[in-house]
C-alpha positions as CSV (number, residue, x, y, z in Angstrom):
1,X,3.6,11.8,-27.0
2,X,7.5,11.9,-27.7
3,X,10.6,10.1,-28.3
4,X,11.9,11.6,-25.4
5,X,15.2,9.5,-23.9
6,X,15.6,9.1,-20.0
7,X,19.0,8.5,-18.8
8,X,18.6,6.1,-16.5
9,X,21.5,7.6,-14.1
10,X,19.3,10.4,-14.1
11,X,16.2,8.4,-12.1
12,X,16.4,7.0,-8.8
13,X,13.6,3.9,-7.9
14,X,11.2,5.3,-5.3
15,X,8.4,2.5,-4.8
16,X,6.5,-0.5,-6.6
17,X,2.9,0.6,-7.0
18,X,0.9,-2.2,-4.7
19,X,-2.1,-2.6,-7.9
20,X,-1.8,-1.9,-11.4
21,X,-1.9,1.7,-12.2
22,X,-2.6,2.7,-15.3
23,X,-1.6,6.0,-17.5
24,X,-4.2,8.2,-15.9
25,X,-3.2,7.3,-12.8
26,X,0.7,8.4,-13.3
27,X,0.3,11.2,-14.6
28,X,-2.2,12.2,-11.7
29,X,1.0,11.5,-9.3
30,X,3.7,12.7,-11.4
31,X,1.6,16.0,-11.4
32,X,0.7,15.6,-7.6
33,X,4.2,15.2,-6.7
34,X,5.5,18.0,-8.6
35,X,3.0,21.0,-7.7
36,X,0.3,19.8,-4.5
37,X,3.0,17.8,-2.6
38,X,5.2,21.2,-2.1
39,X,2.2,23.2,-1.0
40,X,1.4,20.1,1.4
41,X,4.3,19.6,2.9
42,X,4.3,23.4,3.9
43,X,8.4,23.5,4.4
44,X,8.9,25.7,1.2
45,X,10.5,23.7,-0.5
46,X,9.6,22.9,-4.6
47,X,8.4,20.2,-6.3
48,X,10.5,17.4,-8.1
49,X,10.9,15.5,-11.1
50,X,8.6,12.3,-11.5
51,X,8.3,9.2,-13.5
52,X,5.9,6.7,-13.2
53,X,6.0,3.0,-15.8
54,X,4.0,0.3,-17.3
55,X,5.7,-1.8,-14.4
56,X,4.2,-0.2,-11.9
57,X,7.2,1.7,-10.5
58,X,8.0,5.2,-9.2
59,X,10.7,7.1,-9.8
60,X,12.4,10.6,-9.1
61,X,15.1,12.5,-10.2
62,X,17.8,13.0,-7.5
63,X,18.3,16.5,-5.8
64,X,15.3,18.3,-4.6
65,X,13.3,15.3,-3.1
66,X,16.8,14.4,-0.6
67,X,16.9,18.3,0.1
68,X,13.3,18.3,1.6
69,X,13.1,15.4,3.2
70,X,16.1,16.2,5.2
71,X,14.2,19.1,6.3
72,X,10.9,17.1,6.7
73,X,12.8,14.8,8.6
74,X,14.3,17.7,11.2
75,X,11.3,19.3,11.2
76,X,8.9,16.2,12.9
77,X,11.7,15.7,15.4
78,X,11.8,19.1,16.5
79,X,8.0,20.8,15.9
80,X,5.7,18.6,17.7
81,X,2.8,20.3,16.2
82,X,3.9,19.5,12.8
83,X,3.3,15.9,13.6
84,X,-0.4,16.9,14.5
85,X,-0.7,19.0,11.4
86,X,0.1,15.5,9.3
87,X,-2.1,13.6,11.3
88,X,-5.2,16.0,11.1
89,X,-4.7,16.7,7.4
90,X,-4.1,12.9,6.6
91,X,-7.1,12.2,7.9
92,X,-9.1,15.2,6.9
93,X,-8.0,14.8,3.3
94,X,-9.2,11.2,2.7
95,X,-12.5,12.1,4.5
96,X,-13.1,15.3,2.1
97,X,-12.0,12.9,-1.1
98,X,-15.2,10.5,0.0
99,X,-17.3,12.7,0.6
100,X,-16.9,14.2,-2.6
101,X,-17.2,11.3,-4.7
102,X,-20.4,10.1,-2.7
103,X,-22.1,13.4,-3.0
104,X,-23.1,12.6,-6.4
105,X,-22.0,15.8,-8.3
106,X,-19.9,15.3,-10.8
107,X,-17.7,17.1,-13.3
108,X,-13.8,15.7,-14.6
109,X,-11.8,18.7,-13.6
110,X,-13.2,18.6,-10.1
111,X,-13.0,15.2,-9.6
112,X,-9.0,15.3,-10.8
113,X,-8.0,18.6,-8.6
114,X,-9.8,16.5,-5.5
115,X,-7.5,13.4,-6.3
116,X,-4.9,16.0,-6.9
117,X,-5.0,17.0,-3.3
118,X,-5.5,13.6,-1.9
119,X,-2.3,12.4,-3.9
120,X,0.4,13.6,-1.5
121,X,-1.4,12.3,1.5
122,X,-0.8,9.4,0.5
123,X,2.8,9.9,0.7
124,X,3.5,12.3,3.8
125,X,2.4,9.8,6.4
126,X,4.2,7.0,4.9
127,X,7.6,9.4,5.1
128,X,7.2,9.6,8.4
129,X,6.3,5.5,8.9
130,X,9.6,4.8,6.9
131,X,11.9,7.2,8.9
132,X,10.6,5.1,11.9
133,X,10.5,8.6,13.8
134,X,7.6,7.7,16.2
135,X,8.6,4.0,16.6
136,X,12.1,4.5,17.7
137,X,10.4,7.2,20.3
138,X,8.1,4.3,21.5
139,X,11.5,1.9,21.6
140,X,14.2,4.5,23.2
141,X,11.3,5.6,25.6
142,X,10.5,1.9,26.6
143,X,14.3,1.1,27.0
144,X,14.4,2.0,30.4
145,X,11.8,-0.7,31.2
146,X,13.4,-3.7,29.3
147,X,14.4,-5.4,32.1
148,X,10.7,-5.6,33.6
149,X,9.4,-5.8,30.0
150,X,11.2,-8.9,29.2
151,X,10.1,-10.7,32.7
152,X,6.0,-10.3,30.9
153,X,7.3,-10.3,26.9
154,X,10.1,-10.3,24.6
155,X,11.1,-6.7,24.2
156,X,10.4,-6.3,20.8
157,X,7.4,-8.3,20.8
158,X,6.3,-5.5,24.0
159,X,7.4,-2.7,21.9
160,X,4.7,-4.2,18.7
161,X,1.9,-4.9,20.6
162,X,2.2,-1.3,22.3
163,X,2.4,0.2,18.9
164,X,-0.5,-1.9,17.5
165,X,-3.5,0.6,16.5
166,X,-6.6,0.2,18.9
167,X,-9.0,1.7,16.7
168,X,-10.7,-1.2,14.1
169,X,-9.7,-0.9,11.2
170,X,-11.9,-2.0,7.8
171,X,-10.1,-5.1,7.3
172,X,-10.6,-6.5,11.0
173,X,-14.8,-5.9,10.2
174,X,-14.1,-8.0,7.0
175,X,-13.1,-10.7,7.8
176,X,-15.3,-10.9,11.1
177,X,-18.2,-10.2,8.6
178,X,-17.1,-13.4,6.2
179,X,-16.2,-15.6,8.7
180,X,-20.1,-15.3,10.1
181,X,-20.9,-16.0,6.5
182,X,-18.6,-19.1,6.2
183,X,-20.5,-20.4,9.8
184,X,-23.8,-20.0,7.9
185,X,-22.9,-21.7,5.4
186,X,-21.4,-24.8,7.4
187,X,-24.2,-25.0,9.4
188,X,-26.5,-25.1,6.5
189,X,-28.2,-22.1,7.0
190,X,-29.2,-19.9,3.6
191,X,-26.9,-16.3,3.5
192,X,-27.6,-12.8,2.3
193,X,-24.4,-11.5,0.6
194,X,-26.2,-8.3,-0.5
195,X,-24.7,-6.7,2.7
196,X,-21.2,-7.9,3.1
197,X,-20.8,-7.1,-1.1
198,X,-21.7,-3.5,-0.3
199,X,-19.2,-2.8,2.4
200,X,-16.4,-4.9,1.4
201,X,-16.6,-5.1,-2.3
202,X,-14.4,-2.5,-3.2
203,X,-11.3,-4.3,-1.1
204,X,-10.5,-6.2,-4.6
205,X,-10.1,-2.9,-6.8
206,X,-7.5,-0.6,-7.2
207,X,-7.9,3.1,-7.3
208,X,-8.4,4.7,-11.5
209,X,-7.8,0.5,-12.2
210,X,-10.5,-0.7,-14.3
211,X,-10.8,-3.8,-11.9
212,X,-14.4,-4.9,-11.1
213,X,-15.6,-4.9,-6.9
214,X,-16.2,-8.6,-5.6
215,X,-19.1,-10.7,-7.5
216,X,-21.2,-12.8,-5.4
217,X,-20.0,-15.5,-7.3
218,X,-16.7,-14.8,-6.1
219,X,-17.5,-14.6,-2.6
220,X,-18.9,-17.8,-2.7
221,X,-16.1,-18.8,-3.8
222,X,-14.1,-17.3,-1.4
223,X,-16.6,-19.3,1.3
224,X,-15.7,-23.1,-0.4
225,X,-12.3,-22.4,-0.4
226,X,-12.2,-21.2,3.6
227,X,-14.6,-24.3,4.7
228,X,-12.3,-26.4,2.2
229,X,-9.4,-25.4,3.8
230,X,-10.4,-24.9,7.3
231,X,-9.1,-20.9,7.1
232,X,-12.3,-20.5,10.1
233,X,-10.5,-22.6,12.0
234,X,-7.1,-20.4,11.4
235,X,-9.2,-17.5,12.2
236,X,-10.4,-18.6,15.7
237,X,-7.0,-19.5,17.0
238,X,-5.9,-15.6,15.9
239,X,-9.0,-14.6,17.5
240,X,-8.0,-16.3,20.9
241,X,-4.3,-14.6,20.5
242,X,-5.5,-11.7,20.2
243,X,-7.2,-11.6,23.4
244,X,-4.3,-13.4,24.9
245,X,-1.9,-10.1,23.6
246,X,-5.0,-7.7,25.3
247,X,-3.9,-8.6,28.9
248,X,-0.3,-8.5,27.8
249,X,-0.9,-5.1,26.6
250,X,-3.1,-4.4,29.5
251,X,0.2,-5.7,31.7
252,X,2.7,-3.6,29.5
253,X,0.3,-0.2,30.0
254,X,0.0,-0.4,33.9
255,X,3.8,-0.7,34.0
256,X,4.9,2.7,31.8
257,X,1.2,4.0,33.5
258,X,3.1,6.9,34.8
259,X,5.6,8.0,31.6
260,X,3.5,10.4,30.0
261,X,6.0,11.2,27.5
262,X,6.2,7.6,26.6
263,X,2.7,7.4,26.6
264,X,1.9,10.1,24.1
265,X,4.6,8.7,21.6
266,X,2.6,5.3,22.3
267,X,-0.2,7.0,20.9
268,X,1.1,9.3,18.7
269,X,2.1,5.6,16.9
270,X,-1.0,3.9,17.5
271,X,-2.7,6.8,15.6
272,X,-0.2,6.9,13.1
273,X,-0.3,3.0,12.3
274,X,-4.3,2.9,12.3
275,X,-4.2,6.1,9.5
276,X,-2.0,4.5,6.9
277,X,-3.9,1.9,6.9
278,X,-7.6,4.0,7.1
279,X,-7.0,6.7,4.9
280,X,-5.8,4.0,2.2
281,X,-8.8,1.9,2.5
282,X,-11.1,5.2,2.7
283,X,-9.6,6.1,-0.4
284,X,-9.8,2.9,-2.2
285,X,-13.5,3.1,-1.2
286,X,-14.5,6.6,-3.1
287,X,-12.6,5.5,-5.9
288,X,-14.5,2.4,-6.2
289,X,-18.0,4.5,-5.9
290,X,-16.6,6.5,-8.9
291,X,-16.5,2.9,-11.2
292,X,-20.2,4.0,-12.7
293,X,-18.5,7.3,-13.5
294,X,-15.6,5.5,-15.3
295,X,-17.9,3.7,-17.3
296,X,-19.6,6.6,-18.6
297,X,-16.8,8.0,-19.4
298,X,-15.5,5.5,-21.4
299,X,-19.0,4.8,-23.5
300,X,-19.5,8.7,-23.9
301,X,-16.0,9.1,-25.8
302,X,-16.0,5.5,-27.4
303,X,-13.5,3.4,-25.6
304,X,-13.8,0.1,-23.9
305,X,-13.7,0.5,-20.2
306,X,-10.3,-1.3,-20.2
307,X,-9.0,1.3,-22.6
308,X,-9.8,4.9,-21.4
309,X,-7.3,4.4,-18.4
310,X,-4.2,4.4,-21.1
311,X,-5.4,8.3,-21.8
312,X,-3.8,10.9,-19.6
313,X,-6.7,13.5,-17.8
314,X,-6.1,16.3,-20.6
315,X,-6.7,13.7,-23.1
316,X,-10.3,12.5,-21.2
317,X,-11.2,16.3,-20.6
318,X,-10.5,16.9,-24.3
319,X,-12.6,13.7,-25.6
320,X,-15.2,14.2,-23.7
321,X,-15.7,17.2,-25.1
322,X,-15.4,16.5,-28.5
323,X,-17.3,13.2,-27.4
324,X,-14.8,11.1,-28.6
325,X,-11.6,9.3,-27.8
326,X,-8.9,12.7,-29.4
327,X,-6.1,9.5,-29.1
328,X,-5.6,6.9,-32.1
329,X,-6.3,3.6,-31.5
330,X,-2.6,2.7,-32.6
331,X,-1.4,5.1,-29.7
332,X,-3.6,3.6,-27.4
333,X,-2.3,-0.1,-28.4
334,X,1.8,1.0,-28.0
335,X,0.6,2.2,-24.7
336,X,-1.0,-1.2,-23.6
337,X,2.9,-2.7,-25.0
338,X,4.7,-0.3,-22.5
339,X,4.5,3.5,-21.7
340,X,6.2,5.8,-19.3
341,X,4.4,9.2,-18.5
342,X,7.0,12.4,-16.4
343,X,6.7,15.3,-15.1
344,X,10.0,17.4,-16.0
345,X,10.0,21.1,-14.8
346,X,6.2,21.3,-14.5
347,X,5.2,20.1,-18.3
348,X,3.7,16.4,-18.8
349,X,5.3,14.1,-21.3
350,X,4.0,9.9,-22.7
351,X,6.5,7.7,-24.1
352,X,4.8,4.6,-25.5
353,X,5.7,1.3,-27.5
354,X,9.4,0.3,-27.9
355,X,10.8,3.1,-27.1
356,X,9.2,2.9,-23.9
357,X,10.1,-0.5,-23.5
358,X,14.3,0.2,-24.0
359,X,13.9,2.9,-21.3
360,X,12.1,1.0,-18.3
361,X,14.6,-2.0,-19.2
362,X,17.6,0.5,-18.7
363,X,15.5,1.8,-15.4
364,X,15.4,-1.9,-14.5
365,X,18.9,-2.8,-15.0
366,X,20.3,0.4,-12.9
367,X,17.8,-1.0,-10.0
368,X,19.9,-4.4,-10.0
369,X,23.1,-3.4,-10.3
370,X,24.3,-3.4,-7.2
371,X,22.3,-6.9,-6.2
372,X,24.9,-9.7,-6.9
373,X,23.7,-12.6,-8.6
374,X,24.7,-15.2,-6.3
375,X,22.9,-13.8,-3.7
376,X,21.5,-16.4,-0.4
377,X,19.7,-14.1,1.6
378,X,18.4,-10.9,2.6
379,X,18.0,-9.0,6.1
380,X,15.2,-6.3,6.8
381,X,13.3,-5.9,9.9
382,X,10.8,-7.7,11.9
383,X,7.6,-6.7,11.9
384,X,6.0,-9.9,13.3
385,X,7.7,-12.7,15.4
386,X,8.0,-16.6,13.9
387,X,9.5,-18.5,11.2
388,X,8.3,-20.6,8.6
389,X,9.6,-22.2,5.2
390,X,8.0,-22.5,1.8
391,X,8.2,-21.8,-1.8
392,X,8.4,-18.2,-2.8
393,X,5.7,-16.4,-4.3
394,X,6.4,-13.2,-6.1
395,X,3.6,-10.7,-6.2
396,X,4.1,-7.2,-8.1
397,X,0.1,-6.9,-8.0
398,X,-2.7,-7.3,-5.9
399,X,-3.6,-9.7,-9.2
400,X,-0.5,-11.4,-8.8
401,X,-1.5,-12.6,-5.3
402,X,-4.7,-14.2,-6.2
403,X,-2.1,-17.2,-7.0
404,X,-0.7,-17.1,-3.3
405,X,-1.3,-20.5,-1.8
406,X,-1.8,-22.1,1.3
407,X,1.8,-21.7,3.2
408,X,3.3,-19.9,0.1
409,X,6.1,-17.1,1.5
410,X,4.6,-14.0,-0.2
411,X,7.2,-11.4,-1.2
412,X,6.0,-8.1,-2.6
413,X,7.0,-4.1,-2.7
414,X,4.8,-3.5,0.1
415,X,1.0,-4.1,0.7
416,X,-2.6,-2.5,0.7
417,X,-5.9,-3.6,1.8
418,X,-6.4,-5.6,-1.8
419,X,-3.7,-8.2,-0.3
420,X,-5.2,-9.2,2.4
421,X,-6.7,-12.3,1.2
422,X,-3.3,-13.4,-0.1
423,X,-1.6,-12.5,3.6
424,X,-4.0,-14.6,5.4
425,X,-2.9,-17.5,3.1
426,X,1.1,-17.1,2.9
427,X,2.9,-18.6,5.6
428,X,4.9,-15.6,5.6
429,X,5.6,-11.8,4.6
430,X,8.7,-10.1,3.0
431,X,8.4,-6.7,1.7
432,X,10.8,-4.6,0.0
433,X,9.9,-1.5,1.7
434,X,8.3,-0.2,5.0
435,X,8.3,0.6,8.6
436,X,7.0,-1.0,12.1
437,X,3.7,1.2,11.4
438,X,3.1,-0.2,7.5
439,X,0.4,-1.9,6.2
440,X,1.8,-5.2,6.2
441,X,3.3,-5.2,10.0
442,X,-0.1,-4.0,11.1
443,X,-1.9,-6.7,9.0
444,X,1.0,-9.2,9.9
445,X,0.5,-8.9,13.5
446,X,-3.5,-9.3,13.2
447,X,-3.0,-12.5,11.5
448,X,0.4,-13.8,13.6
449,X,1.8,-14.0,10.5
450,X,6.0,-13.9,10.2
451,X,6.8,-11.0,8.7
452,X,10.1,-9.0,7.8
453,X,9.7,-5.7,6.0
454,X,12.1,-3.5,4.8
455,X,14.3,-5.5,3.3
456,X,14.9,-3.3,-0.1
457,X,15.7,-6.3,-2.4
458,X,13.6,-9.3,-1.5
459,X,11.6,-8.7,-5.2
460,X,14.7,-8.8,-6.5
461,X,17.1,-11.8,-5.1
462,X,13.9,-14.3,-4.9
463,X,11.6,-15.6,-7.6
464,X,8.5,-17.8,-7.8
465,X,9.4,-21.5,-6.7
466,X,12.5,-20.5,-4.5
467,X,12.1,-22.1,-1.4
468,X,13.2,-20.3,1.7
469,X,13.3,-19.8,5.3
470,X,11.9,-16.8,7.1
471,X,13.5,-16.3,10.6
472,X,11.6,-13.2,11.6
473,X,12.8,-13.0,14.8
474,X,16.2,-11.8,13.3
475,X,14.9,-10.5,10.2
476,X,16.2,-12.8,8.0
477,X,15.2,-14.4,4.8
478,X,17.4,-17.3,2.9
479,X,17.3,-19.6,0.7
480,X,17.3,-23.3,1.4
């Protein structure tokens, strides 16, 4: 702990965590940013300074991060079989994290250098998403064709669907999996929710979050409110476009049949846009089988299970071995009121209470500085064709989104699997951040959702109530 100041010219926002990560979750990224990321990356290049809030930001301290990305960025576009090193090591990393965790051994300091490594795959792949590398390959590479392309599709909509992942991702088995269960229950048939609960349970926690997996009360829930508001019926129609955009795709493929260049940068994105989206909900998975872990943890040294996330890991591997909590209980209660854990030059630091409160409200006032006031609109990209109008609905959290309504325009940082119920509500999506290969462009285009990504400020010029239109065809979010 420390009274330790942070300039806020000296921090740059990064990203707005998608669930609510507590203290021993920052200072597991602030640590895997600073030491694993270098060593993953493998360009030589060093770890930076970190900083992680109560507010579920990121941030990082100018210099070394813009010098290797610039040579990340040169580095995909020139070494082909860098690509496939991220790829195979995305995938490989989030396979090895599960099955740790499910192999039922289990010590702390294992379990954190396994996170450890997992951390920066969480961020190399989304790098290359956001520099739109292997999308603009598929768009430059189908340019040739547009005049053909637009005589089947729109161009953009052509160069989406050829993009679109064609391996089945978690999410699609979900809700296939609770729609059967919402036609059981409409036909008056008794259900079984033993099986759905045990694969799709963990979808509503959040990594080291001390966030419970679905209840069966909940689900059933969840089943009233679909037959209530006819979300089935939703479901079908998105069903029946889907197989509608198959023979477009089917069209689109016998046309470039004979490009294989364009072809393998077809792929190369299909791949990429199906492992952002698997290797998050892998991950989410094995963290969820750890929950019975996380409550032993938090009995053996003393502390409510909502509390022992507020300690950072040297403070757990201390307690537990002195089998109890080694952090007062008024610390713990100034971190619950605000804290901000860093990594400076390799060493750890916690700033808690007030003091942490000033800092993340200087953080906050450098993020809006250059957003004038009087701002109408905002302009990202599309990520799924359409329009629609309705009342804002800001949500920070995968919590926050529980309050998305029917037709609400949800507006968030960015999204992960825990959102999903909220997107197939909203009448819309607007992120902040993102590329054509995101989570929420993928899940948009599932749902035929309008959605514009990308466009850095939306959290920020709308609130809750605002009522806007979302013309995603142009990318453009106003106002009304």
């Amino acid at each position: 702990m420390s009274d330790r100041p942070f300039p806020a010219e000296d921090w740059t926002f990064e990203f707005q965590q998608r669930g609510a990560h507590p203290v021993v979750m920052a200072d597991i990224w602030c640590r895997a940013v600073y030491f694993n990321f270098p060593r993953a990356i493998d360009l030589g290049t060093v770890g930076y300074d970190y900083l992680m809030t109560s507010e579920y930001k990121g941030y990082y301290r100018a210099g070394a991060r813009e010098q290797m990305l610039e040579i990340f960025k040169e580095r995909l576009q020139s070494d082909p079989t860098y690509l496939n090193y991220i790829l195979d090591s995305t995938e490989r990393k989030a396979g090895d994290f599960k099955s740790y965790v499910a192999g039922g051994e289990w010590d702390w300091n294992a379990f954190i250098e396994k996170t450890l490594e997992l951390v920066p795959w969480f961020y190399i792949p989304w790098y290359v998403m956001e520099f739109n590398i292997l999308s603009d390959r598929v768009v430059g590479g189908l340019e040739p064709y547009r005049h053909t392309i637009e005589n089947i599709v729109d161009f953009n909509t052509a160069s989406m669907l050829l993009m679109f992942p064609d391996k089945e991702m978690e999410f699609q088995r979900e809700q296939a999996a609770f729609y059967a269960l919402v036609t059981e229950v409409k036909e008056g048939r008794d259900i079984d929710p033993r099986s759905y609960l045990e694969r799709f349970g963990w979808m509503k926690t959040f990594i080291l979050a001390p966030e419970e997996p679905l209840t069966e009360q909940e689900l059933n829930k969840k089943i009233k409110t679909a037959i209530a508001e006819r979300s089935d019926e939703t479901y079908e129609l998105q069903r029946k476009r889907r197989d509608g955009d198959r023979g477009t795709i089917v069209e689109l493929e016998s046309l470039i049949a004979g490009d294989k260049r364009l072809r393998r940068s077809i792929d190369d994105a299909r791949h990429l846009g199906w492992l952002l989206t698997w290797s998050v909900e892998t991950s989410m998975r094995a963290f969820a089988m750890g929950i019975p872990r996380y409550k032993e943890i938090a009995d053996r040294i003393g502390l409510l299970y909502d509390d022992w996330v507020y300690l950072t890991t040297t403070e757990v591997e201390q307690s537990i071995a002195e089998r109890k909590c080694v952090v007062s209980r008024e610390e713990i209660d100034a971190r619950k009121e605000a804290w901000i854990v860093s990594i400076h030059d390799g060493v750890l630091d916690i700033v808690s209470g007030s003091k942490a409160k000033e800092n993340i409200e200087q953080l906050h006032m450098k993020e809006t500085s250059n957003v004038q006031k009087d701002t109408q609109e905002v302009v990202g990209k599309q990520a799924c064709a359409g329009k629609a109008n309705g009342h804002v609905r800001i949500c920070l959290t995968a919590t926050d989104a529980e309050a998305v309504r029917e037709g609400d325009i949800l507006v968030c940082s960015m999204t992960t699997p825990d959102y999903v119920p909220a997107m197939k509500r909203a009448g819309a999506i607007v992120t902040d951040e993102g590329g054509l290969l995101c989570h929420a462009a993928i899940i948009s285009r599932e749902l035929g959702k309008p959605c514009v990504i990308a466009t850095r400020i939306a959290t920020t010029v709308f609130k809750t109530g605002d009522e806007v239109e979302v013309d995603a065809d142009k990318g453009i979010v106003r106002k009304v």
